[in-house]
ZASE-993097 format. One record per residue (C-alpha): residue number from 1; residue in one letter; chain; x, y, z. Coordinates in pm, whole numbers, plus 32768, in hexadecimal, padded with zeros to 4 digits. Last residue first. Layout:
<atoms>
<atom><seq>NUM</seq><type>A</type><mol>A</mol><xx>X</xx><yy>Y</yy><zz>Z</zz></atom>
...
</atoms>
This chain:
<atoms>
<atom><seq>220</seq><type>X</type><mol>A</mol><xx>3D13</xx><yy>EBDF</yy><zz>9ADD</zz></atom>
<atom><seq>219</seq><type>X</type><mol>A</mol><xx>3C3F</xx><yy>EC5C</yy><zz>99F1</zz></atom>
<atom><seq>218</seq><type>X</type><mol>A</mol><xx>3C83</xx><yy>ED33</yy><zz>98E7</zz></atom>
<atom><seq>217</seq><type>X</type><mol>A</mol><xx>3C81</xx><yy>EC1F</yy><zz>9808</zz></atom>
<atom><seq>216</seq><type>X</type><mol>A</mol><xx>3B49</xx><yy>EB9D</yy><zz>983B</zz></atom>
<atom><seq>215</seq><type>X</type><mol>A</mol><xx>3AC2</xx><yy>ECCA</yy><zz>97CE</zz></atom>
<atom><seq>214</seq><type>X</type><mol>A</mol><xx>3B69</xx><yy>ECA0</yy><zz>965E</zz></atom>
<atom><seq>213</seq><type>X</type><mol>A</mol><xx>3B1B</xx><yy>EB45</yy><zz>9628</zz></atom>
<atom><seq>212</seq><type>X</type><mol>A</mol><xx>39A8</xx><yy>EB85</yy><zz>96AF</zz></atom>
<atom><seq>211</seq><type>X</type><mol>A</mol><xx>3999</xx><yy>ECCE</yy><zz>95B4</zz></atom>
<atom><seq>210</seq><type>X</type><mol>A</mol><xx>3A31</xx><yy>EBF2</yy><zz>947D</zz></atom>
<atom><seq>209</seq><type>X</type><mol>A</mol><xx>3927</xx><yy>EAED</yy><zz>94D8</zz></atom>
<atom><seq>208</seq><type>X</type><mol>A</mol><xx>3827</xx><yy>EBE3</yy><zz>94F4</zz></atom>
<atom><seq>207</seq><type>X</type><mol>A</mol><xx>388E</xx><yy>EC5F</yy><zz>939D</zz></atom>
<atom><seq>206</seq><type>X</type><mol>A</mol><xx>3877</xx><yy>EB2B</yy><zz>92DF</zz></atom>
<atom><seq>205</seq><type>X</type><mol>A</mol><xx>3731</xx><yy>EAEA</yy><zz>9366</zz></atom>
<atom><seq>204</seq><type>X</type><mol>A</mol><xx>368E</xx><yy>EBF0</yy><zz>932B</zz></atom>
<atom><seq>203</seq><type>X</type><mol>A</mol><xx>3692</xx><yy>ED2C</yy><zz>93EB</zz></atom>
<atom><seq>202</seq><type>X</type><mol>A</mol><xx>356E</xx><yy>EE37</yy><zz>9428</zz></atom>
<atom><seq>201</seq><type>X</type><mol>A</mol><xx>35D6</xx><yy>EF97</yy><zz>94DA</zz></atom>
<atom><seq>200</seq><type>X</type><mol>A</mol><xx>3556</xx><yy>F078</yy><zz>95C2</zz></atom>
<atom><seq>199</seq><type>X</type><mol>A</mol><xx>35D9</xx><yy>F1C4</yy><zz>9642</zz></atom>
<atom><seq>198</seq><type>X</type><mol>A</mol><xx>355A</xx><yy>F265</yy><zz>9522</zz></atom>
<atom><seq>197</seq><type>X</type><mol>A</mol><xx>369A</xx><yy>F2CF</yy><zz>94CB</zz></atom>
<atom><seq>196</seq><type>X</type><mol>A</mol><xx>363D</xx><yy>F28A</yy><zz>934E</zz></atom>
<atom><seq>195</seq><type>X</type><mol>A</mol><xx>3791</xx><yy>F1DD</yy><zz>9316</zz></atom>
<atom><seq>194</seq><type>X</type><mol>A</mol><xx>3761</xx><yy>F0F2</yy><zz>9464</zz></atom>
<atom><seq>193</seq><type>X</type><mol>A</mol><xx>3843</xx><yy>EFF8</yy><zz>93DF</zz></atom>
<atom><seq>192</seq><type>X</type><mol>A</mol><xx>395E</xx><yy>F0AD</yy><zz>9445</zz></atom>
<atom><seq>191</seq><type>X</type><mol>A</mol><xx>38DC</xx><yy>F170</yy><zz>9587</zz></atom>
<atom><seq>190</seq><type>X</type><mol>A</mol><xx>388E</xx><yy>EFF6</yy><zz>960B</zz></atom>
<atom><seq>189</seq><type>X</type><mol>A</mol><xx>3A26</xx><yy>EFB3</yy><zz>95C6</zz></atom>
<atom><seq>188</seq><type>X</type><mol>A</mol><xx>3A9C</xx><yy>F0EC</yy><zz>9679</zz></atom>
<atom><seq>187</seq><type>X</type><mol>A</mol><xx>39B4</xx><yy>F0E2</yy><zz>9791</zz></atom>
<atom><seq>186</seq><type>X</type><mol>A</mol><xx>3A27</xx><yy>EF8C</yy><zz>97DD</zz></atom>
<atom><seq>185</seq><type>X</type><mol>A</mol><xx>3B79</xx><yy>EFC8</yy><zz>97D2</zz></atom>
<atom><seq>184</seq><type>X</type><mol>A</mol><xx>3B13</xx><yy>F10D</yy><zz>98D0</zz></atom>
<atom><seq>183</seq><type>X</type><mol>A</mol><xx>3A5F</xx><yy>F013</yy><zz>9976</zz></atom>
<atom><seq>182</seq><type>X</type><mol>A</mol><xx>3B92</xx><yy>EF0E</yy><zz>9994</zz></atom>
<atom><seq>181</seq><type>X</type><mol>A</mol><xx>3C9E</xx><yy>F04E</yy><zz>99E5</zz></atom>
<atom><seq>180</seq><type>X</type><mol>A</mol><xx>3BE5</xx><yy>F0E4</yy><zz>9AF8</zz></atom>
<atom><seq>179</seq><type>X</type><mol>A</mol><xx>3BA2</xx><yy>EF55</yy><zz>9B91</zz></atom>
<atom><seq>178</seq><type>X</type><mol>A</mol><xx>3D08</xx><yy>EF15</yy><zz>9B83</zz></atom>
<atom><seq>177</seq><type>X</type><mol>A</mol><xx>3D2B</xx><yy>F08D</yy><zz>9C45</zz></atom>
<atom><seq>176</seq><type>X</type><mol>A</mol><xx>3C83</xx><yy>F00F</yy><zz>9D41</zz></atom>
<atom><seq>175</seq><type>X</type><mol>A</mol><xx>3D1E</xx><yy>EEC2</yy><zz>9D53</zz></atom>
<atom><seq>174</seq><type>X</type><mol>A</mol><xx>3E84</xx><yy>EF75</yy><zz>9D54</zz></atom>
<atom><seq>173</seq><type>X</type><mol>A</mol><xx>3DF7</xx><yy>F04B</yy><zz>9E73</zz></atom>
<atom><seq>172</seq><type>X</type><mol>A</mol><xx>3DB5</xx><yy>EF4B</yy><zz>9F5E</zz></atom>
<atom><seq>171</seq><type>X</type><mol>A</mol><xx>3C0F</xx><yy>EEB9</yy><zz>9F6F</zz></atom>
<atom><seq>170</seq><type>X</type><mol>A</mol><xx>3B7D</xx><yy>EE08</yy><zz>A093</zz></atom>
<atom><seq>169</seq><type>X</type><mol>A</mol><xx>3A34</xx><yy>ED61</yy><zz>A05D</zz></atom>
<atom><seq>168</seq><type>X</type><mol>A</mol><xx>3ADE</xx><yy>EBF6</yy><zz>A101</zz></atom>
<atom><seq>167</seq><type>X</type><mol>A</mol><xx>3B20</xx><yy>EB48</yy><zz>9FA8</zz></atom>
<atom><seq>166</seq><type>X</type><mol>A</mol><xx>3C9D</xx><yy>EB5D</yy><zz>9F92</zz></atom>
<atom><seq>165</seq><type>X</type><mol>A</mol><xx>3CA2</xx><yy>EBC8</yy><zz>9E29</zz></atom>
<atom><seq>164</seq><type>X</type><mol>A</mol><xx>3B86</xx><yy>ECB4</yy><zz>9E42</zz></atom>
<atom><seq>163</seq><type>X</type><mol>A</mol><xx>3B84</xx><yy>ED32</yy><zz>9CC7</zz></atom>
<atom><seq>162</seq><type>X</type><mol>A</mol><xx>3A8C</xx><yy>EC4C</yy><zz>9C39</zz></atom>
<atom><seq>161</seq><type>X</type><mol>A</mol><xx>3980</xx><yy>EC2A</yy><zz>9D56</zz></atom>
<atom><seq>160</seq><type>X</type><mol>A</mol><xx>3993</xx><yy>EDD5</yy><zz>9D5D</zz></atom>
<atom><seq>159</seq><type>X</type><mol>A</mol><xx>3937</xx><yy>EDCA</yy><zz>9BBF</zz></atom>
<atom><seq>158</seq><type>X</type><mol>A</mol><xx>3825</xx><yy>ECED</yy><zz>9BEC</zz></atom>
<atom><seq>157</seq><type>X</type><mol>A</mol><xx>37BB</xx><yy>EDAC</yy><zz>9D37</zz></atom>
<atom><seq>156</seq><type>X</type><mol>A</mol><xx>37A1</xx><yy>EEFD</yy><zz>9C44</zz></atom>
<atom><seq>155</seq><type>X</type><mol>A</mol><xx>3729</xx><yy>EE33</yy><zz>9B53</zz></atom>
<atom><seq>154</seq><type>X</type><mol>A</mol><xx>35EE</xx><yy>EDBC</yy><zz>9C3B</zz></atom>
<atom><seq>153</seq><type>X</type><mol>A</mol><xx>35E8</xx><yy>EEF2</yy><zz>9CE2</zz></atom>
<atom><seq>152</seq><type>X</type><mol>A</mol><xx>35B5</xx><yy>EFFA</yy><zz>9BB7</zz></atom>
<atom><seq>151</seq><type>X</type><mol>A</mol><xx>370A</xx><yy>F094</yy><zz>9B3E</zz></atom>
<atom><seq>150</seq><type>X</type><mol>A</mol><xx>3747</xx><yy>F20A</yy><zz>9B15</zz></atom>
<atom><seq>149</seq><type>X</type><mol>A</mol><xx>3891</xx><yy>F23B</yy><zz>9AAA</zz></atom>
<atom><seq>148</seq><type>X</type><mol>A</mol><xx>38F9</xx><yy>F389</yy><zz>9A7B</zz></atom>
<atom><seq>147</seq><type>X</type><mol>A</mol><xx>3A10</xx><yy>F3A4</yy><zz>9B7A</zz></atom>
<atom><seq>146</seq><type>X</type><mol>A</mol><xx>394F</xx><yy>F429</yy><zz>9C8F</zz></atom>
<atom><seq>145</seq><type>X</type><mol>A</mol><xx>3863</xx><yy>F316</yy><zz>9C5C</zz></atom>
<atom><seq>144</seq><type>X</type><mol>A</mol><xx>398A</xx><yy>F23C</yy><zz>9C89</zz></atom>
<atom><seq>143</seq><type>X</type><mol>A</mol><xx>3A07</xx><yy>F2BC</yy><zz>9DBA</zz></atom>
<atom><seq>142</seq><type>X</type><mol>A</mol><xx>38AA</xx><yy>F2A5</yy><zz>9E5F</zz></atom>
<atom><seq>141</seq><type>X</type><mol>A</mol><xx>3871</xx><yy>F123</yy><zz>9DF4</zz></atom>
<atom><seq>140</seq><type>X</type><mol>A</mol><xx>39EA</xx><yy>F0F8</yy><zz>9E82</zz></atom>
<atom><seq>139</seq><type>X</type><mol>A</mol><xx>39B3</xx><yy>F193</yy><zz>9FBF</zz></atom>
<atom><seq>138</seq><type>X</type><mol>A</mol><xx>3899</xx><yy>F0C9</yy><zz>9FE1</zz></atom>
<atom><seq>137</seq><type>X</type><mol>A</mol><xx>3947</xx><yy>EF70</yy><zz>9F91</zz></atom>
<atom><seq>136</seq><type>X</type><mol>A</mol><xx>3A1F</xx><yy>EF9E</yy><zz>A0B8</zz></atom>
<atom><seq>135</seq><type>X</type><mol>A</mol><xx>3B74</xx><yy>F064</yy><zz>A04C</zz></atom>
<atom><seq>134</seq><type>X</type><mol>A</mol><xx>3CC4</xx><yy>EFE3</yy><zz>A0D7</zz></atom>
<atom><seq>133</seq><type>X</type><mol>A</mol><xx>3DE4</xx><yy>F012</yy><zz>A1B3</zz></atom>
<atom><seq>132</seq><type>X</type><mol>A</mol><xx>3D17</xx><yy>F07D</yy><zz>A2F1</zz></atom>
<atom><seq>131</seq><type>X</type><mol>A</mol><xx>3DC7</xx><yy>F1AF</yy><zz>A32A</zz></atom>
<atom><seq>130</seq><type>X</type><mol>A</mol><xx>3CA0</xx><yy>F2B7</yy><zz>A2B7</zz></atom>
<atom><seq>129</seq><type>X</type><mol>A</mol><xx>3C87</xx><yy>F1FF</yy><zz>A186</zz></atom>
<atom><seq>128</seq><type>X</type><mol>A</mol><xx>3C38</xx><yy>F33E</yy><zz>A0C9</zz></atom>
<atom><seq>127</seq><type>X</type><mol>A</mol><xx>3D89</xx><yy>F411</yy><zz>A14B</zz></atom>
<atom><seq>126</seq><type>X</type><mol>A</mol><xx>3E3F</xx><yy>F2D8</yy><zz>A0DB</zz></atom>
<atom><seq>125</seq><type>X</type><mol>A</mol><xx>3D9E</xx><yy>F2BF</yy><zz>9F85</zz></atom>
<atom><seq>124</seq><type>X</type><mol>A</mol><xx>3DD8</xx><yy>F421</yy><zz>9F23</zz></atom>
<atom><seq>123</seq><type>X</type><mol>A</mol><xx>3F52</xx><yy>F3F4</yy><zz>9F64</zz></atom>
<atom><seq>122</seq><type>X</type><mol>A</mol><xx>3F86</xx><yy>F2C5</yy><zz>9EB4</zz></atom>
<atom><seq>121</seq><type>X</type><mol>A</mol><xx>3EB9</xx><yy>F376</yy><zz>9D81</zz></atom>
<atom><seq>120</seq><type>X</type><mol>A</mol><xx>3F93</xx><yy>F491</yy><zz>9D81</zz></atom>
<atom><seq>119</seq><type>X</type><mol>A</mol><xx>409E</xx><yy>F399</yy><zz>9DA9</zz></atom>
<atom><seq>118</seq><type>X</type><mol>A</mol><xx>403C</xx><yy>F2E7</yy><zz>9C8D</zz></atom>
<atom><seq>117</seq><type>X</type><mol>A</mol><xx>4003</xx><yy>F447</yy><zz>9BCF</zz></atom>
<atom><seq>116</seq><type>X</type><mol>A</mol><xx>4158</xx><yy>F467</yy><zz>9B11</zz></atom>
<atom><seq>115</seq><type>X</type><mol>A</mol><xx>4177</xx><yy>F5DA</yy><zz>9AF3</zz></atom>
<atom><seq>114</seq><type>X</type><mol>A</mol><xx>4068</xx><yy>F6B4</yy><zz>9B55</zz></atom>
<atom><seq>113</seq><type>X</type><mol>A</mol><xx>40E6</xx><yy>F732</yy><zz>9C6A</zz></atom>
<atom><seq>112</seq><type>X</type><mol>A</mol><xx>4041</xx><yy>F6D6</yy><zz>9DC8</zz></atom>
<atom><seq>111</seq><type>X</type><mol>A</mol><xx>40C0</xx><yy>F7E9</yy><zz>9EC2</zz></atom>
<atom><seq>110</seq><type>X</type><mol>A</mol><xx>4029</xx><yy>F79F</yy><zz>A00E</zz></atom>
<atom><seq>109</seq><type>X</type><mol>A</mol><xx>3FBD</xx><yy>F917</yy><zz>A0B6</zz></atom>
<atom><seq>108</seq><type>X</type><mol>A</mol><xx>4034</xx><yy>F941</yy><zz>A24C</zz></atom>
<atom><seq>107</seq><type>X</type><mol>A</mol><xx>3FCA</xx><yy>F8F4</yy><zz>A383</zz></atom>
<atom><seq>106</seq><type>X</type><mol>A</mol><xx>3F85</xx><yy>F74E</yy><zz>A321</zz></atom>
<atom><seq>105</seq><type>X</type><mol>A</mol><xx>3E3F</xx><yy>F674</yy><zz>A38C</zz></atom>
<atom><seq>104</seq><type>X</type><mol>A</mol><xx>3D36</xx><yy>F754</yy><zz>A301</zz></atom>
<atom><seq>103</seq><type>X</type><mol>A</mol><xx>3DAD</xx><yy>F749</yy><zz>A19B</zz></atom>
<atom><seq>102</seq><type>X</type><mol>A</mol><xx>3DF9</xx><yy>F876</yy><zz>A0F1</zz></atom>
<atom><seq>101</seq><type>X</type><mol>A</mol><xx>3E06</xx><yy>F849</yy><zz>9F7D</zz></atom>
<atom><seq>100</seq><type>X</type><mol>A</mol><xx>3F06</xx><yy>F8C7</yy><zz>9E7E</zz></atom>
<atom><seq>99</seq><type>X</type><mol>A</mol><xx>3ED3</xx><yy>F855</yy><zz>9D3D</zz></atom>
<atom><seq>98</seq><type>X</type><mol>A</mol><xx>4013</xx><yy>F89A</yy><zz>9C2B</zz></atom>
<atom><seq>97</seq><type>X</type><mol>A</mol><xx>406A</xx><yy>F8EF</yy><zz>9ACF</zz></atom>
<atom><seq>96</seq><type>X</type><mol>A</mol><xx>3F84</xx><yy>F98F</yy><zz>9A26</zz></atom>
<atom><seq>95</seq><type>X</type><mol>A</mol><xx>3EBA</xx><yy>FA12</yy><zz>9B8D</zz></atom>
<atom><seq>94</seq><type>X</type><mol>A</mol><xx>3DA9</xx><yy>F984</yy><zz>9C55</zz></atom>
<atom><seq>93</seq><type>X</type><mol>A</mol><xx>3D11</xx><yy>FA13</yy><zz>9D8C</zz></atom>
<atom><seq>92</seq><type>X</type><mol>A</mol><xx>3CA4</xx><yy>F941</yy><zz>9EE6</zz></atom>
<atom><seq>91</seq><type>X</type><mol>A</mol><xx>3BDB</xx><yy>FA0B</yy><zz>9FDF</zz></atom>
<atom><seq>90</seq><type>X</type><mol>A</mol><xx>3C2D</xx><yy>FA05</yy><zz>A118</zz></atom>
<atom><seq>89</seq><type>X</type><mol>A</mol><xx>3B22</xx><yy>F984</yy><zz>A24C</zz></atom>
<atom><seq>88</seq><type>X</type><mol>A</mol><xx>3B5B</xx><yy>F813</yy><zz>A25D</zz></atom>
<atom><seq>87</seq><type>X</type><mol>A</mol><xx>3B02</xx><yy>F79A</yy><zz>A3A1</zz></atom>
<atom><seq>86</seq><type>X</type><mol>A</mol><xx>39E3</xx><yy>F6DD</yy><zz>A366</zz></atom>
<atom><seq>85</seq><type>X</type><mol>A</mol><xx>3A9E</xx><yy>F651</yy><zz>A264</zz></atom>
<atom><seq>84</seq><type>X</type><mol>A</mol><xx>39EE</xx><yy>F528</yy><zz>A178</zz></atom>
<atom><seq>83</seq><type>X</type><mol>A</mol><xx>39CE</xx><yy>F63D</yy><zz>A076</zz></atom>
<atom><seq>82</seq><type>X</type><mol>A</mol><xx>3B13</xx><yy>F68E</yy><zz>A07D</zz></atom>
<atom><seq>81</seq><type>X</type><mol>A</mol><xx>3B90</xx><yy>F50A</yy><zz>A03D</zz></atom>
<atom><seq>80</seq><type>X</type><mol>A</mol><xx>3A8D</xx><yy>F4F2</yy><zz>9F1E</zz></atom>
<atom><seq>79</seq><type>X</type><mol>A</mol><xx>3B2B</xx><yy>F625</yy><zz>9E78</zz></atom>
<atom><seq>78</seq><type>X</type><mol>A</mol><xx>3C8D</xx><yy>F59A</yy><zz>9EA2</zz></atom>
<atom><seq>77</seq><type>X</type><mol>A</mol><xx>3BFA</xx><yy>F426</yy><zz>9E0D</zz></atom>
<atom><seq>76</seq><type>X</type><mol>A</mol><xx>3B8E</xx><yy>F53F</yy><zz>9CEC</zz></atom>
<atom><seq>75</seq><type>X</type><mol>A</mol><xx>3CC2</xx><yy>F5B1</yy><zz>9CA8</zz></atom>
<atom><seq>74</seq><type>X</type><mol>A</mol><xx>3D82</xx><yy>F454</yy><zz>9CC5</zz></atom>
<atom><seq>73</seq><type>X</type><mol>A</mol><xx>3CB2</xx><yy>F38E</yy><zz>9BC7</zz></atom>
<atom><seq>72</seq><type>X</type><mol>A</mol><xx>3CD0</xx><yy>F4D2</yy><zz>9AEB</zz></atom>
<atom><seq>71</seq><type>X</type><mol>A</mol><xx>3E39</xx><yy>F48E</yy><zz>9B03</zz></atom>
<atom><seq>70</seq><type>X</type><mol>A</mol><xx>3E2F</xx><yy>F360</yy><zz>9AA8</zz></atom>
<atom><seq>69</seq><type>X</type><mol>A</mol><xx>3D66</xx><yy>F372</yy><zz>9954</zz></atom>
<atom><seq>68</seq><type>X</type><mol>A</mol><xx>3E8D</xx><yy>F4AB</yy><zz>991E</zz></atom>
<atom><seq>67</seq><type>X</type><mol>A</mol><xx>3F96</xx><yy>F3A9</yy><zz>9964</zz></atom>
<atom><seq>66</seq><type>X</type><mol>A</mol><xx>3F08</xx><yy>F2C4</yy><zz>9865</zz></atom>
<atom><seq>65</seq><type>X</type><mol>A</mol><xx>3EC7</xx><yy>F3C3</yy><zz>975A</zz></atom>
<atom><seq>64</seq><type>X</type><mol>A</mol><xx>402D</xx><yy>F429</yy><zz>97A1</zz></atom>
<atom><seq>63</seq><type>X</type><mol>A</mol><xx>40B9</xx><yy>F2DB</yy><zz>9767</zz></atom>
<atom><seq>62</seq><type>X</type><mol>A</mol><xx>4010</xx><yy>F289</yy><zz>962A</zz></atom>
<atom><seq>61</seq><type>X</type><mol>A</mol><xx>40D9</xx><yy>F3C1</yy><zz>95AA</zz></atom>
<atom><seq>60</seq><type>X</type><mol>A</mol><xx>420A</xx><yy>F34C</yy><zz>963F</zz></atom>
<atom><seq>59</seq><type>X</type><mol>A</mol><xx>41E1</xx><yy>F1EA</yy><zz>958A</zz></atom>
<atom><seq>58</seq><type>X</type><mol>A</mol><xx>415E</xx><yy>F0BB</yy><zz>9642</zz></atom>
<atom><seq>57</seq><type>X</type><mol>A</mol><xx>417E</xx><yy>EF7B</yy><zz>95CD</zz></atom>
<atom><seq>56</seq><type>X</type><mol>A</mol><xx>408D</xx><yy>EE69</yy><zz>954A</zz></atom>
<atom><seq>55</seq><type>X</type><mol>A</mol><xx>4089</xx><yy>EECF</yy><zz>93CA</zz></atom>
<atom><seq>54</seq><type>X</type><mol>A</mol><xx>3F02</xx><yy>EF3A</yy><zz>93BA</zz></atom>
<atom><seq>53</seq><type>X</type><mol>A</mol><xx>3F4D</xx><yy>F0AA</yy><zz>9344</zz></atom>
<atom><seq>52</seq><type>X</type><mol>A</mol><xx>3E8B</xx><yy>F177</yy><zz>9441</zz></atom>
<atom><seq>51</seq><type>X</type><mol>A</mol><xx>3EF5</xx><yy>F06E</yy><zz>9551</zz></atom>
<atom><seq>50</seq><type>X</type><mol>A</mol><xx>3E5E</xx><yy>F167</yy><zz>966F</zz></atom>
<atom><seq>49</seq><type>X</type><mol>A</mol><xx>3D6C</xx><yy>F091</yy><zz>9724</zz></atom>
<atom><seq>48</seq><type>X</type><mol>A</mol><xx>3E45</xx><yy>EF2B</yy><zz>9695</zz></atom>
<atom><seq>47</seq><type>X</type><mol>A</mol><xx>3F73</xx><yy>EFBF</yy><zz>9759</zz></atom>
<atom><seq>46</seq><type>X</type><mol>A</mol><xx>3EAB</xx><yy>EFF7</yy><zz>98AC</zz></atom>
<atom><seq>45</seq><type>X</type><mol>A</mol><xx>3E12</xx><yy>EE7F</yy><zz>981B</zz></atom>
<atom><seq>44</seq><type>X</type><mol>A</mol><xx>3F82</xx><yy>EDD0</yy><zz>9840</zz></atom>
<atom><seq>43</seq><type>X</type><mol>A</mol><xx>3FBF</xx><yy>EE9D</yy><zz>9973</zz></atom>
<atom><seq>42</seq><type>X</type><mol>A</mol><xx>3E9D</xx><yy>EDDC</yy><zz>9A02</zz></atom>
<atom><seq>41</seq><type>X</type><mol>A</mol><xx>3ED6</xx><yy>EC7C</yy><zz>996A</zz></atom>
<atom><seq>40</seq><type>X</type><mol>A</mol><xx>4059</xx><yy>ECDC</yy><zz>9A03</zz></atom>
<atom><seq>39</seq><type>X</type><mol>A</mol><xx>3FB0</xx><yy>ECE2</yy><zz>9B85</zz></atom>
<atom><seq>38</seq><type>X</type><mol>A</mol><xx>3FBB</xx><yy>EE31</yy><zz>9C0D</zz></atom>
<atom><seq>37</seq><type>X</type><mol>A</mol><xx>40D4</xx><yy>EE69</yy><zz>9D4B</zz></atom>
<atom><seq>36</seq><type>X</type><mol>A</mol><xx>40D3</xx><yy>EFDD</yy><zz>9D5A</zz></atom>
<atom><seq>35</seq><type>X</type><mol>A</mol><xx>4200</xx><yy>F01F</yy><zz>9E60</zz></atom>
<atom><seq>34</seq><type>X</type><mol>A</mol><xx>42AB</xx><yy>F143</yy><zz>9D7D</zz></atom>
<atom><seq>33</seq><type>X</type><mol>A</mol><xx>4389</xx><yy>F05E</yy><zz>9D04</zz></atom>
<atom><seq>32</seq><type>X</type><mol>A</mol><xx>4285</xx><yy>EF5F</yy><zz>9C91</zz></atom>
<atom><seq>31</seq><type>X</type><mol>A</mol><xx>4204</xx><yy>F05E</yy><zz>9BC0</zz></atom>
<atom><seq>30</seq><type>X</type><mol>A</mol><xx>4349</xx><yy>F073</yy><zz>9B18</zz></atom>
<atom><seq>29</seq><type>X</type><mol>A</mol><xx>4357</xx><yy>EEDE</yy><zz>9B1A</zz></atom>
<atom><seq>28</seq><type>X</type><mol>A</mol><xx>41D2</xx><yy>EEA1</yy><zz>9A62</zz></atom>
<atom><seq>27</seq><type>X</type><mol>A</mol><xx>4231</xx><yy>EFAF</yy><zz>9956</zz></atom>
<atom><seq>26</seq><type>X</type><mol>A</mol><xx>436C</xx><yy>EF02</yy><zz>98E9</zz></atom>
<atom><seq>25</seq><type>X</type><mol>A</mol><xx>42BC</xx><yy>EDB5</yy><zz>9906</zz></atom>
<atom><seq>24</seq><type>X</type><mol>A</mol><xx>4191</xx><yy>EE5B</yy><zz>9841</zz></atom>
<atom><seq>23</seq><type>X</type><mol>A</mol><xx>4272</xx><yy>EEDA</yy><zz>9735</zz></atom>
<atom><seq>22</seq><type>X</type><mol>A</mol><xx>42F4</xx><yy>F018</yy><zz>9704</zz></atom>
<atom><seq>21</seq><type>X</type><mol>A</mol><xx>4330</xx><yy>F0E7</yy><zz>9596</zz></atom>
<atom><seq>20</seq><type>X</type><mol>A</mol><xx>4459</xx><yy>F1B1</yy><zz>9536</zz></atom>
<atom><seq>19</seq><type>X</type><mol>A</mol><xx>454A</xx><yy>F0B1</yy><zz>9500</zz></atom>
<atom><seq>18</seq><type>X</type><mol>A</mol><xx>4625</xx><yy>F142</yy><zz>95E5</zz></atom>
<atom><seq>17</seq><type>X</type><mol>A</mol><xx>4664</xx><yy>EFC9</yy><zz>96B6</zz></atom>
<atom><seq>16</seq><type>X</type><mol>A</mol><xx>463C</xx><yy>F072</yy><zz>97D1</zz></atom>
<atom><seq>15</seq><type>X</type><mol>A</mol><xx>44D9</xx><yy>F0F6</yy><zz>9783</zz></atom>
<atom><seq>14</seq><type>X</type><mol>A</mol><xx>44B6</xx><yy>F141</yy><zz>990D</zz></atom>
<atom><seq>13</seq><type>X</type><mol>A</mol><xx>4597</xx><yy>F265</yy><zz>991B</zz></atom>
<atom><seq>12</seq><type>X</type><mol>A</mol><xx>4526</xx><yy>F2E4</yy><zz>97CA</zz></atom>
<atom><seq>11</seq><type>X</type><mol>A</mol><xx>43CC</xx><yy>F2F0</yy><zz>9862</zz></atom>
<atom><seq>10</seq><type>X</type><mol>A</mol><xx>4429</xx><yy>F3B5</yy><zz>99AC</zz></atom>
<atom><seq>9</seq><type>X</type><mol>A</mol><xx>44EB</xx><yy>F497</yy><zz>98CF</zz></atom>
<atom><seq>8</seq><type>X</type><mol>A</mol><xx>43AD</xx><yy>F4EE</yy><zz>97C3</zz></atom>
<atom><seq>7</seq><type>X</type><mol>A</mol><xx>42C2</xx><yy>F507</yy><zz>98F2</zz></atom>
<atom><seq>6</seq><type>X</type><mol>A</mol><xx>43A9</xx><yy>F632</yy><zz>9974</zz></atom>
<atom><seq>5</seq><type>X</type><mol>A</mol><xx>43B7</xx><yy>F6D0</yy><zz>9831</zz></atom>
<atom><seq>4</seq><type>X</type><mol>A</mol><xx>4250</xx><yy>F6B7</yy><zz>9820</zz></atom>
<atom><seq>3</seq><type>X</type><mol>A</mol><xx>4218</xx><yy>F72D</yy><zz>9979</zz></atom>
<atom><seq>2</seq><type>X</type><mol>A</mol><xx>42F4</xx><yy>F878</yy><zz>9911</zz></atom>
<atom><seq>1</seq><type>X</type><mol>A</mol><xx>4235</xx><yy>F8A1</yy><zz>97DB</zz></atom>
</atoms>
């Protein structure tokens, strides 16, 4: 309740106009604030994920299903960060409101609360970066499977070629998370012609053109 009450005021704050929904300019200039520079076609798609009733703005309830996708991007960058510590010898524990994890580098537990999780995710990043500013394309194959997304190499590299604005294999946080929203997009719309879940599907025409015009979208 307490995180929902929280998430409640930080979304009031940035529906200024109290219309009770947020657009992806809105959106786009809170995250800005907390030094997440996404391009607006990516915001526009973060709103698209959750858009449960297809009017182009957020609502609180679209809102949360966002934050929670985030935060699960966070929890498990956390994970990947312990696992890469050869120091790490704590044990991390979760509670309803809060994940406390000892990292190697700091003498006493990191509170992460479960409130809005881009700094969760800020934080995770840094500790997996190890100072260097950005993920190589391994880091990111190993994030992703810890995510859920298991890509074979020649989507995996599809996906990479897509994301890496400056071309050089180096990838910030805002193109990390760009990728985590495109292939959970992606997810979405395969899981809703995929009826059966068969993990297959067959498209005609129509609907390939519909799935191109919908991909292309979430790219940058």
């Amino acid at each position: 309740m307490e995180n929902r009450v929280t998430l409640q005021e930080w979304f009031d704050r940035v529906d200024s106009e109290k219309s009770g929904s947020i657009t992806a300019v809105q959106l786009k200039a809170a995250l800005a604030v907390g030094n997440l520079q996404f391009p607006l076609s990516v915001v526009h798609q973060m709103i698209r994920m959750y858009d449960f009733d297809r009017n182009g703005t957020m609502s609180f309830q679209e809102f949360v299903a966002l934050n929670n996708f985030l935060l699960k991007v966070a929890t498990y960058l956390l994970l990947l960060v312990l696992n890469h510590s050869t120091f790490y010898t704590s044990s991390y524990q979760f509670t309803s409101h809060h994940m406390f994890v000892r990292l190697p580098q700091l003498s006493s537990f990191v509170l992460l609360t479960h409130v809005v999780p881009y700094l969760q995710v800020q934080h995770a990043f840094s500790d997996l970066e190890r100072g260097r500013g950005f993920l190589v394309p391994d880091d990111v194959f190993e994030a992703l499977v810890k995510i859920g997304f298991k890509l074979d190499s020649p989507a995996f590299y599809t996906v990479c070629e897509s994301f890496d604005q400056s071309k050089n294999g180096r990838f910030r946080l805002d193109d990390f998370i760009s990728i985590c929203i495109f292939l959970q997009s992606a997810r979405n719309l395969f899981n809703s012609f995929d009826t059966a879940k068969q993990g297959r599907v067959t498209l005609d025409l129509n609907q390939f053109v519909y799935c191109s015009k919908y991909t292309l979208n979430c790219l940058i």
